[in-house]
N, C-alpha and C positions, 0 to 999 in steps of 0.2 A: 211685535218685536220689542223684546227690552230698550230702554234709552241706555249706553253705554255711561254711566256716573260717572264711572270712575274716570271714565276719558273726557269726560266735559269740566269736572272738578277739580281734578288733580293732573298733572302733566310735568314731566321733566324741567322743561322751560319755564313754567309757572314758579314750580317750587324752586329752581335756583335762583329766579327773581325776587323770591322771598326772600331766600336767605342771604343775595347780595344786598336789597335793600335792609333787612336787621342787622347785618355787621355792620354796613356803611352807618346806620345812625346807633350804631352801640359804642362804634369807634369814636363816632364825630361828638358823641353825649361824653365821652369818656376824657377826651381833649378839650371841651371846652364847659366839660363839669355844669353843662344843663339837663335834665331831663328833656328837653323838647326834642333833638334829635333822632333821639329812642324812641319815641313817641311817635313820630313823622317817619321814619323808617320804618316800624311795625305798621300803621297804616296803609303805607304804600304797598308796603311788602302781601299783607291780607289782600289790597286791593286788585295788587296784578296777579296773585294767588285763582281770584274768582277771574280777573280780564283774559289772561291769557290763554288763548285755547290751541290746539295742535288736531290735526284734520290732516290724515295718512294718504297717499297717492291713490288708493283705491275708493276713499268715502268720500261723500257729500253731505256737509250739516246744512239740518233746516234750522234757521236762526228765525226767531221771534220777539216781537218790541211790542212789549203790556199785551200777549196773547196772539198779536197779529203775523200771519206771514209775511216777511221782507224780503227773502232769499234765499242762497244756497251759498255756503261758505266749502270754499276747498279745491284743491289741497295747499299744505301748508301750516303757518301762522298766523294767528289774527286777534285781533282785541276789542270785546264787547265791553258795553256799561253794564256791571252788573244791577242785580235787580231790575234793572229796566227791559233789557235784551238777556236772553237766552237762548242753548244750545238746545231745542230739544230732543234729538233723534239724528244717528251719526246711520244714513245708509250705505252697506257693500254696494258697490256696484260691480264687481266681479262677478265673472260664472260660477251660477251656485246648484246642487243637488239637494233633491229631492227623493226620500224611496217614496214609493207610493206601495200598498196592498190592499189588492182586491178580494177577502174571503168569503168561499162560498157563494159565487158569482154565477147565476145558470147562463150556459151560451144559447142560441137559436134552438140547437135542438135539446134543450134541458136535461142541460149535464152540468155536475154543478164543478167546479175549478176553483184554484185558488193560485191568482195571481200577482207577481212580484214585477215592479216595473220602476224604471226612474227617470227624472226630470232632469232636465240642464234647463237655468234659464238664467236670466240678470233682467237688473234694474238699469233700467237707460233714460229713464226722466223721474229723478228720485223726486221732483215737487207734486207730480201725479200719483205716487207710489204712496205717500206719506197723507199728503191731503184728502185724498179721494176714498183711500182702505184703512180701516182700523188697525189693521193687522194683514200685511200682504205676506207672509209666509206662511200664516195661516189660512190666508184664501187661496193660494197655488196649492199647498196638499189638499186641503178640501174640495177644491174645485178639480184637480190630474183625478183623486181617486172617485168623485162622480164618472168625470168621463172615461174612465176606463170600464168602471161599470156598463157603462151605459153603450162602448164599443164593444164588449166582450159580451151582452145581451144580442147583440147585430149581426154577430158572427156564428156559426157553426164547428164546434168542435175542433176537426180537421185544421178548418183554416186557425183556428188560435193559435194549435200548434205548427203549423206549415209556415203560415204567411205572418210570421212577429214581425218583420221590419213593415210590410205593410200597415200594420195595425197600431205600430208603433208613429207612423209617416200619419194617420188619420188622426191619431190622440191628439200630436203634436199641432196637425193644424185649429182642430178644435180650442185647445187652451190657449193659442197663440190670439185668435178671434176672440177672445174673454176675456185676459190679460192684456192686451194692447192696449186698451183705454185704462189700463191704469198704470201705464208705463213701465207695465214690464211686459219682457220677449222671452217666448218659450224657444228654446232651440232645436232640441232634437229630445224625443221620448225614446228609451230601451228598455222591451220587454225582457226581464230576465232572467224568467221562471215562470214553468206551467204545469200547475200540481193536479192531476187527476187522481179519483180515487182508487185506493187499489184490487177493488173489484174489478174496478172498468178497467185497468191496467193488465190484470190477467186476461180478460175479455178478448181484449186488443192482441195481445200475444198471437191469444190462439186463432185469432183470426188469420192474424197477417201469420203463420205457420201453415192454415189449412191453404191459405191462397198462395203460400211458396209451395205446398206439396200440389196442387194442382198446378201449378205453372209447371211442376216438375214432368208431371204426368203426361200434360197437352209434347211439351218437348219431345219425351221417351216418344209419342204415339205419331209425335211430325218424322220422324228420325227413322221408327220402323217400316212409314208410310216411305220415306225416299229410300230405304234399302231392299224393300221389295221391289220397285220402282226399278231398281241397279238390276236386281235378280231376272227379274222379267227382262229385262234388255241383253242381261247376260246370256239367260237361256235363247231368245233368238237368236243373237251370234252361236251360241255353238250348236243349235240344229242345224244349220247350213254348216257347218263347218267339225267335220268329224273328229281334224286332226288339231285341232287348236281345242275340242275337249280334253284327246287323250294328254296333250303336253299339260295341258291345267291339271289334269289326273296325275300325272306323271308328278307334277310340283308338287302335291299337296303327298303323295306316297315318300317321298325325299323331304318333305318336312317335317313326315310324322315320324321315320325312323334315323334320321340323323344325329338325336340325341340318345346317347349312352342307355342302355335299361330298356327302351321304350322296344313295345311291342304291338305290333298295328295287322289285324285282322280283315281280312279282304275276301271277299267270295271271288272262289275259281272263275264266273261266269264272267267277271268282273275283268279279271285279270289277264281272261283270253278273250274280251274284247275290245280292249285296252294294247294286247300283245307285249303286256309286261314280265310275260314268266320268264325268258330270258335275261333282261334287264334285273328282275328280283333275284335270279339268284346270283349274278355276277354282285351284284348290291350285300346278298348274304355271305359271300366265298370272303369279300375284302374285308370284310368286317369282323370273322375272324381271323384273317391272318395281321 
């Protein structure tokens, strides 16, 4: 992490400290016609220029005297000796992200992926943060995208794409165990992209199509299974039962000619043992008049 300069060097309060202390001794040199005031004024003014520092509700400064650790300054205003004490390194400690990518990552059953995932984390003991890591934003990404690697090597396929929030739940507690001792907390990891190739992508298609037309299949074949099933139960009832065929007969002959046009062919044998010829032709007389 950069030391912020510009925030340890220069600051609002600093520099209007300056320039109240060079008017006050420009005025008071100017009234009583010495150079010394101006002189004393510009002084002071450089000196609370470099003292004054300003430290935002979200940072912690690690302050240093001839090199040493002393503290944590903040939030606030506050006044160091210069050259002796310094500001070196102003830490967020807000919740910060991270993208992490994994390319070209084989899972359990080597397949290779390429995945997108992100970190939430903060600093919650910025004297561990600072002292202990060179560079802790660069060992949180270096470190989320080993272990994603190395979670997306553990898993199989399927579950990379199934189970992301699990996968995400095991990152998290990995880098959390890594990070802790250097004061910082991993919050929560989100997987949020899972790029397979697009071979494998037509692959997958046609799979998950032949196993929706088989499921279609198995269904049609349970379906025809229970309506033979119905058939069979039907025909028992109407072998015992002569005259609950012919009214079934009777139903299905008045459903096939009650629409306009329609013309419905029936063998005589049928018809007088049914004892429908009567019934058929008072059905044909009303239907032309």
């Amino acid at each position: 992490m950069t030391p912020k300069f510009s925030m340890q060097n220069s600051n609002p309060v600093a520099v209007a400290a300056l320039l109240i202390c060079v008017a006050a001794g420009g005025i008071t040199s100017a009234v009583t016609q010495r150079p010394a005031p101006a002189i004393a004024g510009v002084s002071v003014g450089i000196y609370l220029l470099y003292a004054i520092k300003v430290v935002r509700q979200w940072e912690k400064a690690i302050k240093l005297r001839f090199g040493r650790y002393v503290g944590l300054l903040g939030p606030g205003v506050f006044l160091i000796v210069p050259v002796i004490e310094t500001l070196s390194q102003f830490v967020d400690q807000r919740v910060r992200v991270a993208n992490v990518s994994a390319e070209t990552t084989l899972t359990r059953d080597t397949v290779p992926v390429n995945v997108d995932a992100i970190v939430f984390w903060m600093v919650w003991n910025a004297e561990k943060a600072v002292l202990e890591v060179e560079s802790y934003e660069d060992a949180i990404s270096m470190s989320a995208q080993t272990a994603l690697r190395e979670s997306i090597g553990r898993h199989d396929l399927h579950q990379a794409l199934a189970e992301r929030e699990t996968l995400g739940q095991e990152l998290q507690k990995i880098l959390d165990e890594k990070t802790n001792p250097w004061g910082i907390t991993v919050q929560s990891v989100e997987i949020r992209d899972v790029q397979i190739p697009p071979g494998l992508q037509d692959a997958m298609s046609r799979e998950a199509q032949a196993e929706r037309e088989r499921r279609a299949r198995v269904i049609l074949g349970t379906a025809e299974t229970e309506i033979s099933d119905k058939f069979a139960q039907a025909a028992a009832t109407y072998k015992d039962n002569p005259v609950a065929l012919h009214l079934r007969a009777m139903n299905m002959l008045y459903e096939a000619i009650k629409e306009k046009g329609s013309m419905v062919i029936v063998p005589s044998s049928a018809v007088e043992t049914m004892g429908l010829g009567g019934s058929l032709a008072t059905a044909a007389l009303a239907k032309q008049q």
